[in-house]
C-alpha positions as CSV (number, residue, x, y, z in Angstrom):
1,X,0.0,0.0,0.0
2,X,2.8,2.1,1.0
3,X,4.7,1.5,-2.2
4,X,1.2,2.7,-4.1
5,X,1.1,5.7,-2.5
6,X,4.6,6.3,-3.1
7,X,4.0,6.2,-6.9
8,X,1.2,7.8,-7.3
9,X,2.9,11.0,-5.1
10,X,6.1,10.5,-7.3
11,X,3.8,10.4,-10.8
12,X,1.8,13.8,-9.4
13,X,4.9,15.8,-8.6
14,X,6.8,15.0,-11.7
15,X,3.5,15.8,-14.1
16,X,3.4,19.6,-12.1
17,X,6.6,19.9,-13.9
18,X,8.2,23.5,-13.6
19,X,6.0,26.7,-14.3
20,X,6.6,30.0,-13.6
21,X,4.5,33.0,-13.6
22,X,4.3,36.3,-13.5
23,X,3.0,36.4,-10.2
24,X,6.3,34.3,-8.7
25,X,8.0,37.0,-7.3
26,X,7.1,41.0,-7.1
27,X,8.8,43.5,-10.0
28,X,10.6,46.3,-9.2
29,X,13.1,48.7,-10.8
30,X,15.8,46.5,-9.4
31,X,14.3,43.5,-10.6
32,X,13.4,44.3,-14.0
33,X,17.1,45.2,-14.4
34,X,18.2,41.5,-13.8
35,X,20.2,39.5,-16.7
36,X,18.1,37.1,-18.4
37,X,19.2,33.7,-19.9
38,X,19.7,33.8,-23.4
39,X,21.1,37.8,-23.4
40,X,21.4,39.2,-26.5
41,X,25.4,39.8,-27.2
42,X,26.3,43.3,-28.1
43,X,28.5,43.4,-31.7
44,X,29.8,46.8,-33.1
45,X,28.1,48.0,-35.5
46,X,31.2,47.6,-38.2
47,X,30.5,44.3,-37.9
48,X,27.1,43.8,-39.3
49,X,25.4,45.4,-42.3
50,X,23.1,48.5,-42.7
51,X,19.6,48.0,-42.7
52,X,17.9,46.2,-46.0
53,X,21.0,43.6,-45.8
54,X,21.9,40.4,-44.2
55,X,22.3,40.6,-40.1
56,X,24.6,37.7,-39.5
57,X,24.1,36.7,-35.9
58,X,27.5,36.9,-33.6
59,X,29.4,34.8,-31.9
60,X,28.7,33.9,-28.8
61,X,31.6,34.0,-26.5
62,X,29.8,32.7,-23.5
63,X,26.5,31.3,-21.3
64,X,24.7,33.4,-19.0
65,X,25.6,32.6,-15.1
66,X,22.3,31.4,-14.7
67,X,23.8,31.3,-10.6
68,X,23.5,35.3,-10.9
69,X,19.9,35.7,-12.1
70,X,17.3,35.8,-9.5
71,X,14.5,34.1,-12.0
72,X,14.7,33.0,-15.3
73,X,11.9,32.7,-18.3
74,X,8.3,31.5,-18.0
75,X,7.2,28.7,-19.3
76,X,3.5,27.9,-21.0
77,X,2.6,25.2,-23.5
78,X,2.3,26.4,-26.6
79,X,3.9,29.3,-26.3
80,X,7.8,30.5,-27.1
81,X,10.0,30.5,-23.8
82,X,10.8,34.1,-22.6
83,X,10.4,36.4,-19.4
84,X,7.6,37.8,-20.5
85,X,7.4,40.2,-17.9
86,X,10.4,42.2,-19.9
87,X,6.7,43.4,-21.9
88,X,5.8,45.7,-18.9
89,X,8.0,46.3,-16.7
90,X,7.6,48.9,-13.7
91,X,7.1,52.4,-14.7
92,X,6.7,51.9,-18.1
93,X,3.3,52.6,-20.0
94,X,2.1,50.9,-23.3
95,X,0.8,52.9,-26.1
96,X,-2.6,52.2,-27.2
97,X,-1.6,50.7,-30.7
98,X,0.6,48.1,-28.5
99,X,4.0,49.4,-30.3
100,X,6.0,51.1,-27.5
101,X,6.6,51.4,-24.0
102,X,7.9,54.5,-22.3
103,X,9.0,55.4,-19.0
104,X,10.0,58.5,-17.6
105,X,11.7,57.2,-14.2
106,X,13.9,59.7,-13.3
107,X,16.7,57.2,-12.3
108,X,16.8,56.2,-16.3
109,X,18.0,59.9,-16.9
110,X,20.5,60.0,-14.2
111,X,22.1,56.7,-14.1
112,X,24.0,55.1,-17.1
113,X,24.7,51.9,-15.5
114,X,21.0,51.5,-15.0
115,X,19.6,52.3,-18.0
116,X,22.4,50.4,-19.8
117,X,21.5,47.3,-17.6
118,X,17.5,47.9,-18.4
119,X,18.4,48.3,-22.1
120,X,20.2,44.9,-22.1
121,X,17.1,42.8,-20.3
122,X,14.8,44.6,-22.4
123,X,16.5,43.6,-25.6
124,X,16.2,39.2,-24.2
125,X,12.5,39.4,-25.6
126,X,11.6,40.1,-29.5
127,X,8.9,41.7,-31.6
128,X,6.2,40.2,-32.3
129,X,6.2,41.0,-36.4
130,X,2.3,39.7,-37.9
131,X,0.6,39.0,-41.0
132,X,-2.2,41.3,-41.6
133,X,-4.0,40.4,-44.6
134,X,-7.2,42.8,-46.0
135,X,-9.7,42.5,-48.7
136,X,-12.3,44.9,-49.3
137,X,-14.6,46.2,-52.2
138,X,-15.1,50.0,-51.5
139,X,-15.8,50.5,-47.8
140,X,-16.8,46.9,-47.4
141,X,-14.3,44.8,-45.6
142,X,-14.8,41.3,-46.9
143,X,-12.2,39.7,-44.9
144,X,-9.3,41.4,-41.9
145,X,-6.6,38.1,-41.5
146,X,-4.1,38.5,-38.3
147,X,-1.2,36.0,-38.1
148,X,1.6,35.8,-35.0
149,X,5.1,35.3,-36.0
150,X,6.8,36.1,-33.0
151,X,7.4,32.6,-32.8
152,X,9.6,32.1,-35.8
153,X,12.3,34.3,-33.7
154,X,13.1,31.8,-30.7
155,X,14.2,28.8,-31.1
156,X,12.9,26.0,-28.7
157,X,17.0,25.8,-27.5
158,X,17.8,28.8,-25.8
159,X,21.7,28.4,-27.0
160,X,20.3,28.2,-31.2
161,X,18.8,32.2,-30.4
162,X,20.5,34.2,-32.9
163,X,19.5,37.8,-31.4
164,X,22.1,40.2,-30.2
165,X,22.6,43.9,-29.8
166,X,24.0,46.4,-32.1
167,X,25.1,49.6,-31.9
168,X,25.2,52.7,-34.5
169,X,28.5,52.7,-36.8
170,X,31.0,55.7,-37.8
171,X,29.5,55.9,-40.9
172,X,25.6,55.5,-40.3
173,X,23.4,58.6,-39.8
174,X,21.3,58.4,-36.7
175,X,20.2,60.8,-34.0
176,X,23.1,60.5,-31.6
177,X,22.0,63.8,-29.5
178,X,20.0,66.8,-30.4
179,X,17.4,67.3,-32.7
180,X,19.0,66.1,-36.8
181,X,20.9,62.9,-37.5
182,X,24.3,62.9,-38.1
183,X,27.9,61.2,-38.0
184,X,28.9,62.6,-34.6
185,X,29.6,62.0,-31.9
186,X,31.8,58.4,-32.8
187,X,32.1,56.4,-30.1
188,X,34.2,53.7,-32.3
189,X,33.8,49.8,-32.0
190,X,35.7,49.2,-28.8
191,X,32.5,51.3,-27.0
192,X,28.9,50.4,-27.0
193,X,25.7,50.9,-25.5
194,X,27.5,51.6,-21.7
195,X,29.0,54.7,-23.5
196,X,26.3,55.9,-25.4
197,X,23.7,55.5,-22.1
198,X,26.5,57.8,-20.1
199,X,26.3,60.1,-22.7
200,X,22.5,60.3,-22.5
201,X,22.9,60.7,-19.1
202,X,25.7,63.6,-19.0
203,X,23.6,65.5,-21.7
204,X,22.1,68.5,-20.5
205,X,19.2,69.2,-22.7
206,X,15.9,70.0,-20.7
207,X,13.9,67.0,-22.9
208,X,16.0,63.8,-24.0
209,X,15.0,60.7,-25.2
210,X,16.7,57.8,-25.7
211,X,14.8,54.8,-28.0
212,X,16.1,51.2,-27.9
213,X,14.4,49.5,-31.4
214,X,13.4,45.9,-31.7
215,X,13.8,45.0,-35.3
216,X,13.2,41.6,-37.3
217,X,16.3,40.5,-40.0
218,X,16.0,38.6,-42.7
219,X,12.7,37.0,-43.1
220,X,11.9,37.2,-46.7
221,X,8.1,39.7,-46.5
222,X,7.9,39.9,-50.7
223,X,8.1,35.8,-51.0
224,X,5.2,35.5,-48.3
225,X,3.4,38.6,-49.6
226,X,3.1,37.2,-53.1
227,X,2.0,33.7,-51.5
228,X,-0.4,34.8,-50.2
229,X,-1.7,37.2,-53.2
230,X,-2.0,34.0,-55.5
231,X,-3.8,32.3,-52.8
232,X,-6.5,35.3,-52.8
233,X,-6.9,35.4,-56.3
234,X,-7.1,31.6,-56.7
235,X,-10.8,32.5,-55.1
236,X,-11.6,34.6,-57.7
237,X,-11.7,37.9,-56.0
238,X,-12.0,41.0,-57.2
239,X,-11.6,43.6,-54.2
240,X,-8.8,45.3,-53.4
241,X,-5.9,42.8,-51.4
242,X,-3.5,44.5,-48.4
243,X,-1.0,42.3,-47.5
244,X,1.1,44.2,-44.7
245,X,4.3,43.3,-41.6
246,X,2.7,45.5,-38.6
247,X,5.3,44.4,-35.9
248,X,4.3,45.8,-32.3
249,X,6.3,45.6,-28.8
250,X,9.2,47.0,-30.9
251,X,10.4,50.1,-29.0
252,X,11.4,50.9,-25.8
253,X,11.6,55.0,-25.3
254,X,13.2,56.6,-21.9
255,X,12.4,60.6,-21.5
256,X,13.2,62.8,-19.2
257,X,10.3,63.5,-16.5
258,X,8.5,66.6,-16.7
259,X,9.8,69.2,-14.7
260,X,5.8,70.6,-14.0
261,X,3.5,69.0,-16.2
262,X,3.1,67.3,-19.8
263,X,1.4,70.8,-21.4
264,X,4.5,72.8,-19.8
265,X,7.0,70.1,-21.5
266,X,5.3,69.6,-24.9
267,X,5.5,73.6,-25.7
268,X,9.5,73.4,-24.2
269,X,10.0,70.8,-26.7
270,X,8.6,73.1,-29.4
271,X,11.1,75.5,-29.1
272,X,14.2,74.0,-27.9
273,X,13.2,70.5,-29.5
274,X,14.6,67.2,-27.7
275,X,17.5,66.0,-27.7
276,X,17.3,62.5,-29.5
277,X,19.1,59.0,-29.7
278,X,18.4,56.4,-31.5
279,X,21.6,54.4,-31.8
280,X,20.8,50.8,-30.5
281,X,18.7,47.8,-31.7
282,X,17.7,45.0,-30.8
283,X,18.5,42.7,-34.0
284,X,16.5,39.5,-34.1
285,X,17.1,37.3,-37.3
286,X,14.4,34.8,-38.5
287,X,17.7,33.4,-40.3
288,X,21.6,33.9,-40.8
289,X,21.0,35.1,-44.2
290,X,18.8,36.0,-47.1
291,X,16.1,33.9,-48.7
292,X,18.4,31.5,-51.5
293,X,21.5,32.6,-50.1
294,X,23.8,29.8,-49.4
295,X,24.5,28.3,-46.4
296,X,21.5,30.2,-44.9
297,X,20.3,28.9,-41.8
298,X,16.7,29.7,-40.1
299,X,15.9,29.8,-36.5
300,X,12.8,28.0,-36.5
301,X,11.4,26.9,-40.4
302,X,11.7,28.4,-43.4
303,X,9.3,31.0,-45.0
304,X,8.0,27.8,-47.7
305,X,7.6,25.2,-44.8
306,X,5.9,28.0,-42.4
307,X,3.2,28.7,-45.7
308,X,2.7,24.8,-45.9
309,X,1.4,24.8,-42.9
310,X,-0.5,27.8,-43.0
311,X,-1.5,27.8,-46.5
312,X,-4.8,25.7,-45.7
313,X,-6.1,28.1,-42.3
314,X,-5.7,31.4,-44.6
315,X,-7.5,29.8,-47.4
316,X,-10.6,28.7,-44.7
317,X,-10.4,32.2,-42.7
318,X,-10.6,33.9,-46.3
319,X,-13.4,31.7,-47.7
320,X,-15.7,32.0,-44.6
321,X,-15.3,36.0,-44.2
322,X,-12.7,35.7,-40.9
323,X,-12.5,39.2,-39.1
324,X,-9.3,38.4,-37.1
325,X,-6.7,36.1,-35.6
326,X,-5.7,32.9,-37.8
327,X,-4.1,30.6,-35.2
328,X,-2.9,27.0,-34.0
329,X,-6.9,26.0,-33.5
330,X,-7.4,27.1,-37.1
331,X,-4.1,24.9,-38.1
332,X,-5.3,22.2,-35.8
333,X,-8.9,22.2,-37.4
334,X,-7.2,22.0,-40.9
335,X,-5.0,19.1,-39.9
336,X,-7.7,16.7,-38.0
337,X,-10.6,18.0,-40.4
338,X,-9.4,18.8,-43.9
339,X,-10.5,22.5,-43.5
340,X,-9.8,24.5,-46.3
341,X,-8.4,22.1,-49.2
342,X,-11.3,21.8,-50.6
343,X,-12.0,25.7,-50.7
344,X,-11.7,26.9,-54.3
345,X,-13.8,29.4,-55.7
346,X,-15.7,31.7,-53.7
347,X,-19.1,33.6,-53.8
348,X,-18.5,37.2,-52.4
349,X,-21.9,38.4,-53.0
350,X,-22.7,41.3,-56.0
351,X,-19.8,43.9,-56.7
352,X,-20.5,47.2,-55.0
């Protein structure tokens, strides 16, 4: 009997397994400042490519000291691993069209070391980059598709991430302080985002504002676009297609607080302007390379094995006149159910 209860205990704890949520520990400006598993590595910016061209990932020279972190990601089915509590952290608000957080915490302006340290933790979680696909016939909206690909961007082993942090280069114009881009002030590659956050800090404009960007490399838009395109018109539609790449959660903006109120700063800014920088990102690569170059590697699937799978729940969502989200039920209802292969044409009613 004994040895039956033992079993049964042993069975129950090992199928709790290991969750953790948001509610695990309490979040605090000290906290949200912790080093995260999986940190993104910081390479110059001499050593990648402007923007439009490949972002080759960097080497990683080490593993986090997961003995230093006081928590690490959470952890639900289905979903990719990350501390998703780096989405809000204290102080911070989200804009309404779910792109940016902002903080104006004093200590951001004041400290380097702090902000620099926020930056970094920050940077550990991507995008989340979508597929928002639109037909309509005047101001009829036959159809409003919304796919997730955060996804694609981490990789179910946390040492096969390919994110990491760059930092403006000598020759790239960016607003590195005041209100125009420019060329100066060069910090050169042996500096990064430690030097750059001091300078923030050191600067002694009345409004400054300092933007960390979360961008997505190298996942091909144009080959998926025009998938997806030939799938519409395969269902003999005539309205007007939008295919677009909305991508929220991708900026992280620290101003100065207001020294009275928001009207008082907002006419300040007018005429003195704000000093700007925008000289970090947070680069995360669906792959190592373009679409067909060689040796390219992707973090997750490829674009062609992602529309395989996906090909069939667009084709359904479009044929039954979906306002919204496309996800894994749709995929799941496809797979077990043979949802969508048999949609071909489609009747969208009388033209307008």
């Amino acid at each position: 009997m004994k040895n039956r209860q033992s079993i049964v205990t042993d069975k129950a704890t090992r199928s709790a397994g290991r969750v953790h949520r948001p509610s695990d520990a309490a979040a605090g400006p000290s906290s949200a400042t912790a080093e995260l598993p999986g940190s993104p590595v910081e390479l110059p910016a001499d050593s990648v490519m402007s923007n439009g061209q490949s972002h080759m990932p960097p080497p990683y020279s080490s593993t986090s000291n997961a003995s230093q972190l006081p928590r690490g990601p959470q952890y639900y089915p289905g979903l990719p691993v990350l501390d998703y509590r780096q989405y809000s952290p204290p102080m911070f608000e989200l804009s309404a069209d779910a792109t940016t957080i902002s903080s104006k915490a004093s200590y951001l302006s004041e400290n380097g070391k702090a902000l620099a340290t926020l930056l970094r933790s920050l940077a550990t979680v991507p995008p989340k980059p979508q597929v928002l696909i639109q037909g309509n016939r005047g101001h009829r909206v036959d159809f409003s598709l919304r796919l997730n690909l955060m996804n694609l961007l981490v990789p179910n082993d946390a040492q096969s991430r390919l994110d990491y942090l760059r930092c403006v280069g000598r020759d790239e114009v960016a607003l590195r302080g005041g209100s125009e881009p420019g060329l100066k002030p060069d910090f050169g590659v042996d500096n990064g985002l430690e030097a750059w956050c001091d300078r923030f800090v050191k600067d002694t404009a009345s409004i400054k504002v300092f933007t960390l960007e979360r961008v997505v490399a190298n996942l091909d838009t144009n080959w998926i676009e025009g998938q997806i395109r030939s799938l519409v018109a395969a269902t003999d539609y005539k309205g007007q297609v939008t295919v677009q790449f909305p991508v929220t959660h991708a900026k992280v903006v620290i101003q100065t607080p207001d020294k009275i109120n928001k009207f008082l700063t907002s006419v300040t800014a007018l005429f003195t302007g704000k000093s700007k920088y925008e000289v970090v990102k947070a680069v995360w690569p669906f792959a190592t390379g373009r679409n067909g170059e060689h040796g390219r590697r992707c973090v997750v699937q490829t674009e062609k094995t992602w529309w395989e799978e996906w090909r069939d729940p667009i084709k359904y969502a479009i044929a039954t006149k979906r306002q919204g989200w496309v996800t894994n039920e749709d995929k799941l209802e496809c797979i077990m159910e043979s949802k969508g292969k048999g949609v071909s044409l489609i009747d969208w009613g009388p033209e307008l």
